[in-house]
Structure formats: C-alpha cells, structure tokens
N, C-alpha and C positions, 0 to 999 in steps of 0.2 A: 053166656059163658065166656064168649070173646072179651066185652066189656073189663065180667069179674078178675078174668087171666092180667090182663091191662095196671089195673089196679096193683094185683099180685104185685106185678114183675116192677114197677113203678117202688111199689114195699121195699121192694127186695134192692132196690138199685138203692135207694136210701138207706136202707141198712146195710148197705156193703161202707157205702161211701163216710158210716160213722167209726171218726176215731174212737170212740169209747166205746163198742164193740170189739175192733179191732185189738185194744187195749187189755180188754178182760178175755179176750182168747188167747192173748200172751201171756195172763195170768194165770187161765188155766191151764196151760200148758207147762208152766213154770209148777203147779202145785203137783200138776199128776209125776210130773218129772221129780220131785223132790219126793213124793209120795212111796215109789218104788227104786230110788238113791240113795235115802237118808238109811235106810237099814243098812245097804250093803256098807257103806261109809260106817257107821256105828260099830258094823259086825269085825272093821276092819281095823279100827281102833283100839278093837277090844281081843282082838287078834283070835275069833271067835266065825268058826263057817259057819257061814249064811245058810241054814237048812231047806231045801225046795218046799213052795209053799204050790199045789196045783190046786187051789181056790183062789187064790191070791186075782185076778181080774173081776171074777165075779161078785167075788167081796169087797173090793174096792171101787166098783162102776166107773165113774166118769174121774173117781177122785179129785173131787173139788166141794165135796161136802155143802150143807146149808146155806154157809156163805157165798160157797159158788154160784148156786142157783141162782139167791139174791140177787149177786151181782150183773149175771144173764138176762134175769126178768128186766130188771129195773133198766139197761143200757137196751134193751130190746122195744120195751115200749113207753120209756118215758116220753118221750115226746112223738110217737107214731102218729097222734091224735092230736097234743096239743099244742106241738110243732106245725103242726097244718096255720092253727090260728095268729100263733104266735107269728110266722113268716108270710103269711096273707094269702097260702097257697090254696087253702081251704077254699077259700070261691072260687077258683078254676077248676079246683078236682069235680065240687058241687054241680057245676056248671056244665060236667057233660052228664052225656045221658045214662046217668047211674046211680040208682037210688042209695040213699044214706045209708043203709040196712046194706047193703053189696059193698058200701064202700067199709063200713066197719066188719064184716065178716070176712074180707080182702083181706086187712090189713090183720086181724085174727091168724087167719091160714097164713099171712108172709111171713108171722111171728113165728107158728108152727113151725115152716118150712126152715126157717134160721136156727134156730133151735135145733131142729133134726141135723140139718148139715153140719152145727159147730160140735154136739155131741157125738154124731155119728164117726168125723175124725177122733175123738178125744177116746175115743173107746178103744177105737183099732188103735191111736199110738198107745195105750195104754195096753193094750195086749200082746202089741210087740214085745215092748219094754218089758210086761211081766214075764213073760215066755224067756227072754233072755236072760233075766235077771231068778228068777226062783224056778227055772224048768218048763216043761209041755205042763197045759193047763186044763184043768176040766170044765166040763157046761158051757163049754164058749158059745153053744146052741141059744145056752138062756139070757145072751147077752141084747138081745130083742128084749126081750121083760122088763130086763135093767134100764132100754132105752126109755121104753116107754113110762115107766116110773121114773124117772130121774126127769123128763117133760113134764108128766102131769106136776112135779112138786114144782117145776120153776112157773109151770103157767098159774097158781094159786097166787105167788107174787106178782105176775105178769098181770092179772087180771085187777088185782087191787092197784097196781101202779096204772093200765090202763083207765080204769075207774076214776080214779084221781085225776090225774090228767085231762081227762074229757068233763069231769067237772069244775075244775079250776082252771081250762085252757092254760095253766102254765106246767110247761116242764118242770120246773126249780121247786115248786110245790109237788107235782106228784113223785118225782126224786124222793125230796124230803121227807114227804108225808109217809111214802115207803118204806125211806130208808129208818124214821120215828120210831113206826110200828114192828118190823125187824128189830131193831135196839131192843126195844121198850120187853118186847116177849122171850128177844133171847139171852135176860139178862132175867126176869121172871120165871122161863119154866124151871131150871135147877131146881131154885129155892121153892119153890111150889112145890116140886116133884119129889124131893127129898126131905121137907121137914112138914107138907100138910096131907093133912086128912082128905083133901079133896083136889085132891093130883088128879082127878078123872075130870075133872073140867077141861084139861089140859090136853086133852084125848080128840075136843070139838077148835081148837084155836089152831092157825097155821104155826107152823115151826120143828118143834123137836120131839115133842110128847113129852108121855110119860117115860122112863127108862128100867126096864125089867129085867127077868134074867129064865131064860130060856134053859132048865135044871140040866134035863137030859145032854145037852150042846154045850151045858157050861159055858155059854154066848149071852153077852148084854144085847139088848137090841130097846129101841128107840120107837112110839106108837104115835108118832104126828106124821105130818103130811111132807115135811122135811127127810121122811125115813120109804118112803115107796116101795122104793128100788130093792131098798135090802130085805124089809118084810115081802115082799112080794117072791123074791129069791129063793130067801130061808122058809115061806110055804110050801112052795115048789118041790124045793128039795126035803122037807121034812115035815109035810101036812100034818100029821098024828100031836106036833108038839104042843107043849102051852106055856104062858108066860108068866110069871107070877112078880109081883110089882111089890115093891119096898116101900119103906119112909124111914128115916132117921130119928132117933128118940135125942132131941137134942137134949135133955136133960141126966142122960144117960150114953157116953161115946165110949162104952168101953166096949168087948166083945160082942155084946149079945144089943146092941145098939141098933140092930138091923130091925124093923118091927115088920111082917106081910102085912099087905093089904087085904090082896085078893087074889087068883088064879084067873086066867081066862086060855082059851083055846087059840091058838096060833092065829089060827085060822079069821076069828072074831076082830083079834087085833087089825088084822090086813084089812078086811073086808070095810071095816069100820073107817080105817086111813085112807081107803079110797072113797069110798062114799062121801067122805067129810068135804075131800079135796077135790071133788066133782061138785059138791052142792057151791062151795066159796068158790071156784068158779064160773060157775054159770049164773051165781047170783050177782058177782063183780061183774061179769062181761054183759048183764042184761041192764045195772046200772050204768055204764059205760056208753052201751049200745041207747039208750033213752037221752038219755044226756046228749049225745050227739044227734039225735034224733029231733031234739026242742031243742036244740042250738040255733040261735038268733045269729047270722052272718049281715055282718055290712060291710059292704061292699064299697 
C-alpha cells in the first residue's frame, strides 16, 4: 500500500505541475462563472428581474457541460502513461519494486483523485454563485450524485484517451485521437438523433445521446453518457417519469414535423447511461492496463 500511495502522490505531483490542467480549470471556472452571469446581464439589458431559480445548482452541476468533461479527461491523462515513454521516466518508475498493474491502477486513482478535487471546487463556487445570484437553493444534499456523474462521464474520455496513449506511447496521438472521436460524434449525434430511425444506437456510443422530452416536467433531457449527472438527478427527484424521444420528418417542417419514436421509463434511460459508461470504461482501462503490461522498455 506504501509502494501504491508512492506512485499516487508522484501522479498527483505531475498533475499539479501540468499547465494544461491548470489551464482548463481556468476555463472551467470562466464557464461556470458565465454560466450563472450571463442571465443576470441579459435580465439587465432587457430591464427585466431576474426571477429566483432554487434548482438552479443542481441543474446546472459543475457547469461546464460535454466539452468540459472532454477537455478534463484529455489534460488529465493524455500523457499520464505516455509521457512516462516519451521522457524515458518509464524505466525508473519500472525499476522499483512495483508491479505494472499497481503502477497503472496508481496512476487511475491519481486521475480519480484530480478529478474529485477540481470538481469538488467547481460545485461549491458554483453554489455559492448560484445562492447569490437566484436565492437559497434546494437538493444541495444531491449534489454528491452530481459529483459522481459528472466523474464517471469524464472518466469514459479519460479511459479512451488513457488507452490511446498507452498504445501509441505518444501524447500528440492520444490527444488527437481523442480529441477525432469527440469531433467526429459530437457533430454526428444531432443529426442521427433528430432525422433517423435509429437514434437508439446513439444510446450505446459515448457523448450526448439521444435527446427526449420528459412530458410531465416539460424538460428535454439528453440519454448518453455525456448526460450522468442530470439523468441521475432528474431520477432521484422524479422516479415515476418517462421519456419519450422524437425524430424530425425532414420532408415535412411544418407543425406536426415532430414524429415519436418510443416512450421508455426514466428510470431505463439512467440505468442504461450508467451501465454503458461503466462497460467503455473498464473495457478502455483493461486495453490500456495490457498495453502497458507488454510494453517492451529499453532502456
């Protein structure tokens, strides 16, 4: 356990000392701060009071949305792994007595641990700011749940960018190849999700989902793995509800353009967003984990 702790704090000292961390906690901090600003500035424009909103934290979480995550994962472990190769540190770490398996499940938990800490601020300024700005707030209890969804969605990036990295020992590739697959899907689900037939695929891929509409709540809500936090929330507070999902009749945009798909149970939705974003995990982190496991070092 001494060894594993070793490793940890070692993580952890490397990831304090990276700018580009440091960088995107400025950014998230600049988002959640615009987040709970830009209305009152709007409200004030429009010469129009700003009405108390006492959901306003729990609805909003960390406020920094999909992209934030992204940007978390990818600055957290692009090079955790294969910055080791790339700066030749890799055979010293090797070199004491701690097996490879200890050293990748180290370096997992230092990720956890970073993650916890830059979200754990981002909530409480975020709860501040709302409480000030829209009044006293409710569920602030639930705002653990929120943590922990709003982690497991950034670790579903973190593990494919881990992955990558530990397979191509370069940084600049597992970056890339993250930052691809990010692009590539979050420019795909819309148009999937609103003009096909088969928007349920879109249910099993990391990102945004499907996007449905919650009748009773009169609330959209979002079924990928990108969405945790909020579905996990909205169960919480409203178990009984169900979602019922759309598609657009492109050949038809007038009124009644809207076509159902399906109905499913709130509950199905969440359950289903978790399970997906545990399996792309553990199966990224076990290709990650092997990979560095037959990694040939020379020394």
């Amino acid at each position: 356990m001494t060894r594993c702790w070793a490793v940890v704090k070692y993580e952890l000292l490397w990831n304090i000392r990276k700018k580009k961390i440091l960088g995107v906690v400025a950014i998230a901090f600049a988002l959640a701060t615009l987040s709970f600003l830009l209305p009152v500035i709007l409200s004030r424009m429009a010469s129009r009071p700003l009405n108390p909103n006492p959901d306003y934290v729990v609805s909003i979480g960390v406020g920094i949305g999909g992209l934030g995550f992204f940007l978390f994962a990818v600055v957290t472990a692009m090079n955790s792994i294969s910055g080791e190769f790339e700066s030749g540190t890799i055979v010293t770490l090797l070199t004491k007595p701690v097996s490879r398996t200890m050293v990748f499940l180290s370096k997992m938990f230092a990720a956890f641990i970073t993650l916890l800490l830059a979200y754990t601020v981002l909530f409480v300024y975020t709860a501040v700011g709302g409480a000030i700005v829209y009044g006293p707030q409710n569920n602030l209890h639930l705002i653990v749940l929120t943590l922990l969804g709003s982690i497991l969605s950034t670790f579903v990036w973190a593990a494919i960018t881990f992955a990558l990295g530990s397979l191509s020992k370069s940084s600049l590739i597992a970056a890339l190849g993250t930052f691809g697959i990010f692009i590539a899907l979050t420019i795909s689900h819309p148009i999937i999700s609103i003009f096909s037939n088969q928007a349920w695929v879109l249910n099993y891929i990391p990102g945004n989902g499907i996007t449905g509409l919650i009748q009773d709540l009169g609330r959209s809500i979002s079924s990928g793995t990108d969405n945790l936090a909020a579905n996990l929330l909205t169960y919480v507070l409203h178990p009984a509800s169900e979602v019922t999902f759309y598609k657009i009749d492109a050949l038809n945009l007038g009124p009644s353009s809207s076509i159902e798909l399906y109905t499913e149970p709130l509950s199905l939705v969440m359950l289903r967003s978790m399970t997906v974003a545990v399996v792309y995990i553990v199966v990224f982190s076990l290709l990650a984990w092997y990979a560095l496991k037959r990694a040939q070092i020379v020394e």
